[in-house]
Structures are given as C-alpha cells and as structure tokens.
N, C-alpha and C positions, 0 to 999 in steps of 0.2 A: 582338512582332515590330516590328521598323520601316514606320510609314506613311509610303506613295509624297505625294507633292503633289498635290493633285486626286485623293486619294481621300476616297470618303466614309467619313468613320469614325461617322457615329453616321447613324440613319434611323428616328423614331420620329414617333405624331402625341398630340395634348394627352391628360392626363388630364381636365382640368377648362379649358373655357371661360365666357367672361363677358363679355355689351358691357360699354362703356360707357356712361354719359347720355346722349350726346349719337347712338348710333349703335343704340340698341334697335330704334326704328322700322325699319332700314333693314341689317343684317346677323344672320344668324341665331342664338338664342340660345344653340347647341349648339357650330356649328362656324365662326363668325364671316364665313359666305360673304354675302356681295351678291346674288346670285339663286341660284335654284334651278339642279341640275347641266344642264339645257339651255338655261338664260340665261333663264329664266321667274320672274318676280316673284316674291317672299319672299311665305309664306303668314302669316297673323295665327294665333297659338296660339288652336283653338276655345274652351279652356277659362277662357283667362285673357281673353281678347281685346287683349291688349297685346303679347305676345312677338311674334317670328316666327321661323320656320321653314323651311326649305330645302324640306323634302321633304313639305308636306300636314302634315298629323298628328304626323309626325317630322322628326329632319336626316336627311334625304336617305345621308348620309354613316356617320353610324353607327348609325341606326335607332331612338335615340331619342329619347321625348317631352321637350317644354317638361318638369319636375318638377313635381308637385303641390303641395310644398313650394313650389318659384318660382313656379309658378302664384301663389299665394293671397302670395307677398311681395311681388308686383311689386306689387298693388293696395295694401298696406300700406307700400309705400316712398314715395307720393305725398305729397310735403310735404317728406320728405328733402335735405340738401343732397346731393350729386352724388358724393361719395366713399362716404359711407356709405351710399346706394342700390345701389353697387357692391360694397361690404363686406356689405350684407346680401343680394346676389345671390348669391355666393361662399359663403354661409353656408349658402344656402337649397339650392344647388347638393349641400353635403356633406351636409345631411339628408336628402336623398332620397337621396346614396347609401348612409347608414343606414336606411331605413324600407324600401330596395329590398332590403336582405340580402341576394342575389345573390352569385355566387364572382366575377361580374363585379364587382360594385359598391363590396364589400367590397375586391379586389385596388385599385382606383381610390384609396379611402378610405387604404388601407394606404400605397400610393405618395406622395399629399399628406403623411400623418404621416412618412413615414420623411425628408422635407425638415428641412434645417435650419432655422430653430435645434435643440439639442437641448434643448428645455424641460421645467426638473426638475420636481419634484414643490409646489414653492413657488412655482411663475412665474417660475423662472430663466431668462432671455435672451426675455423678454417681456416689450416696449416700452408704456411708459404710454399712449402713442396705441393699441395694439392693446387693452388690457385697457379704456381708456374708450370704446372703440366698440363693446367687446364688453358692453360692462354697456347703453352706449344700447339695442341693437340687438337682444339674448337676449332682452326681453319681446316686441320682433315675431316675432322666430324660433317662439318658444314659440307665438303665437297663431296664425303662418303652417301650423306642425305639427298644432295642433288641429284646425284648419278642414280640411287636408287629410286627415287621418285621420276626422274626422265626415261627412266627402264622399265617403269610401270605404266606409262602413258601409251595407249592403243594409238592415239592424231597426235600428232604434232601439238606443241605447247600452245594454245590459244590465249590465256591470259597469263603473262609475264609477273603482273603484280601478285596473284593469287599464288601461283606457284613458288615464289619467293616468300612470301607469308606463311605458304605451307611447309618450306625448305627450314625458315625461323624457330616454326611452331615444332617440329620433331626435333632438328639439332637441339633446339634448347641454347640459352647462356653461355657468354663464358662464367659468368654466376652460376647456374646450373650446374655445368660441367664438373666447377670446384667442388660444389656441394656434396652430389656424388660420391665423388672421386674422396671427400673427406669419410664416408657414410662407410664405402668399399674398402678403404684404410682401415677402418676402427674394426670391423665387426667379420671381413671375410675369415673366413676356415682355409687353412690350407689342405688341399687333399692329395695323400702322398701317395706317391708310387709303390710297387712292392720291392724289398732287398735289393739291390743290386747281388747275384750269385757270388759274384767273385770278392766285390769288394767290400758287401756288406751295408753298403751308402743306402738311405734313402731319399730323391729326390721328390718336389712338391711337383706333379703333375698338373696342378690348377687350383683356382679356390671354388668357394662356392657361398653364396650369403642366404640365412635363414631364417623367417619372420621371426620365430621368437627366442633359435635355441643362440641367434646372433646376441639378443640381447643379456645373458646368461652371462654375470661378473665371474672373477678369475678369484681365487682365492688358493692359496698355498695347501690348505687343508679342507678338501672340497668335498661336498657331500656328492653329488656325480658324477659319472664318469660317461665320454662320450665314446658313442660308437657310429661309426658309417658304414657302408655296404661298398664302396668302394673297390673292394678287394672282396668282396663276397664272405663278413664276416658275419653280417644278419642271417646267413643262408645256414651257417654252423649250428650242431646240437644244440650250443650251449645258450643259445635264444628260443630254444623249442617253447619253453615254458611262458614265454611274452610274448608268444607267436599263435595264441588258442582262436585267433581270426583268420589265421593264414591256410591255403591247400596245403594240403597233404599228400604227398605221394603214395605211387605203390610201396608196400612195404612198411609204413611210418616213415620213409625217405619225404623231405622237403623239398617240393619242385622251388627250380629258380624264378622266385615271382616278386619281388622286392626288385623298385629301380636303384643306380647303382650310389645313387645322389639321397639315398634315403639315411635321416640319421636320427639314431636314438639314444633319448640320457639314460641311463641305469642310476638309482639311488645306492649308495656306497653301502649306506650306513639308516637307521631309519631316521626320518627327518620329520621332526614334530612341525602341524599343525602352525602355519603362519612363517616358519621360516623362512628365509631366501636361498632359491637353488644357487649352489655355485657349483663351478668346474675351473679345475687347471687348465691352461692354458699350455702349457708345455707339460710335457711327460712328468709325472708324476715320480718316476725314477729318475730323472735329474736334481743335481744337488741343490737345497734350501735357495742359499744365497741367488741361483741360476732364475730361478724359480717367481721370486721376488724383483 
C-alpha cells in the first residue's frame, strides 16, 4: 500500500549494543542509556566491575545481564587499541548469545547472521580488515569463553574433552569471528552522544545493529528519515501522533516508557506502493558530494 508522510513505517529496538571507548564508564552496556530509567546513576557490572548498567544487575530495559563472555573480555581488552576493544565487545556480545541457547538468543544471533554481506563458504565478501582482527582477537574470545564457562561450573571440571568442545562451540571460528565482524561493519548505527556544551562536537557513544531497519540502502535523496530514543527524542510532542499505542500521562504528558535503543523510520515524503525504503546515511544537511 502507499505510505502517508509522517507515517511511521518501521518501529523496532536493537538486536546487539556496544559502547564505545571512550563512553563504557558512562552509558550502559546493554542499551546505551546515560542513567538509569528514573535519572539515577549507571550501576558498575558486579561481576566484571568495569561495565555499567541501567538497571542494578541488569538493563533496566531489557532485563539483561552485562554477558559473562563480556564480562571476562572487558578485562582482557586492556592494552587494546580502541577499535578492536570495540570489535572484541561485539564478539563477546554473540558468544553469550551462543552459550545463552535460548529461542531468545538464538532468534538475536539468527538476525545478526542473516545481515549482509552474504558470506560464502571461502570468505567471500569478507574484508581483510575483518579477517585480520578476527585472527588478532579469536585467541581473547577463546579465553574470555573459557574463563566464563569455568566460572559457571558448581565441581570441578570432570570431562576436559566436553568442556573444550563446549569452549569451540560459543567462541565460534576465526571464520565466524570474521563474518561477524564483516556483518557489524556493514550495517551498525552509530549512536551519538548529545553536544558537547562548550564545543559543540558530537561524539559516537556506541553502535547498535537492527534486524531490519540495518538492512535499509542509503540513498542521497531518501524517503526516510531515522530517529532513536537515545537522547529521549521518541519521548518529545512531536511523535505524539505515532505514539496512539503508548501511556499517557497525567496531564496529556508522555511518561518515559520507550527503551532508549528503540528506533523509528518516519516517511519524508509519501512513498507509493512497491517502493524501496531508503535513508541517508549521514546527515542530510551535509553537502551532496560528502553524502555520496
């Protein structure tokens, strides 16, 4: 059918988040928020003591923990330059949702892979950057999995073989790892911080990857426009009207009930019937050439 202008055609929230370096301390490692859902300071992950956390023990938002995997990578990324501390977040992020085996977890995992590229069987449409940080990175991965899996065991390891199979079977590949890491390249979102007061900058806080709105081509002259919650922009008036699902406060006031990882396309313009959604890629107010 044909989309009106100002409607929402797409409403979904991340499969997989990730800070940044520079934004670990200080936004949560789940769903990228700045404080907890009543404006109360980011908790410190008990387990790792590095991450944080929205909501105590979990994100506030979707109810889970730091990973065990991440747990035990954060302390093994120390020394890392700043990309690939990021790349082995990401990494650590999909082995736990292999070790979780969950219909949850599993479904999350399935979504990542089913991203483009389509990568064959020989590492076709995977980038030498992706396969040489994947070969750095899979002996942390591997040890981040062990340590989590030996931190889960109530006795003592009884069989050596099985727990090495199981260690294989969550780390995953250095095949794996590249694939990923090619999937995570193509399709994440950066999610930016707000102004800098003084200087104006804005920094990228972390990304975030999303089953369908990642698949969504880039085009100069786009019929969408994306929005996140982020910065609590879905909470503003100006989505009341694509918001006829959401509570309502006292008042006609909008309680904050939208995670902060939730993101919606708006149609620019009406878009007939069989079209293909597009969105820019970069600001729409940077110049042509920048653009392309």
């Amino acid at each position: 059918r044909d989309i009106a202008a100002g409607e929402c055609v797409l409403r979904e929230r991340a499969i997989v988040c990730g800070t940044s370096v520079a934004f670990r301390d200080s936004a949560c490692a789940r769903c990228l928020a700045f404080t907890a859902p009543d404006g109360a300071p980011l908790f410190t992950c008990a387990t790792c003591g590095l991450a944080k956390l929205c909501g105590g023990d979990t994100c506030a938002w979707s109810g889970m923990p730091h990973g065990k995997v991440a747990c035990h990578a954060e302390g093994l990324a120390k020394g890392l330059p700043p990309p690939d501390v990021e790349r082995l977040r990401f990494l650590a992020a999909c082995a736990d949702l292999r070790g979780e085996n969950s219909e949850a977890s599993v479904a999350r995992l399935n979504a990542v892979e089913a991203l483009c590229p389509a990568v064959g069987p020989n590492g076709e449409n995977v980038g030498g950057r992706e396969l040489d940080a994947a070969r750095r990175l899979h002996p942390l991965l591997e040890t981040a999995v062990a340590r989590a899996l030996a931190g889960s065991q109530i006795a003592p390891i009884a069989d050596a073989d099985a727990f090495d199979a199981t260690r294989r079977a969550v780390a995953g590949s250095v095949f794996d790892a590249a694939r990923l890491l090619a999937k995570e390249t193509k399709n994440a979102f950066g999610a930016m911080a707000p102004r800098d007061v003084q200087s104006g900058d804005r920094r990228v806080r972390g990304g975030a990857l999303y089953d369908l709105a990642s698949r969504v081509n880039h085009d100069c002259f786009p019929n969408v426009a994306r929005f996140d919650n982020f910065d609590g922009a879905l909470e503003k008036d100006a989505f009341v009207l694509n918001r006829a699902d959401e509570n309502v406060g006292v008042g006609g006031g909008l309680r904050k009930s939208l995670a902060p990882d939730e993101l919606r396309l708006i149609a620019l313009d009406r878009i007939p019937a069989g079209a293909e959604v597009t969105m820019s890629y970069l600001p729409v107010t940077e110049p042509l050439p920048r653009r392309r």
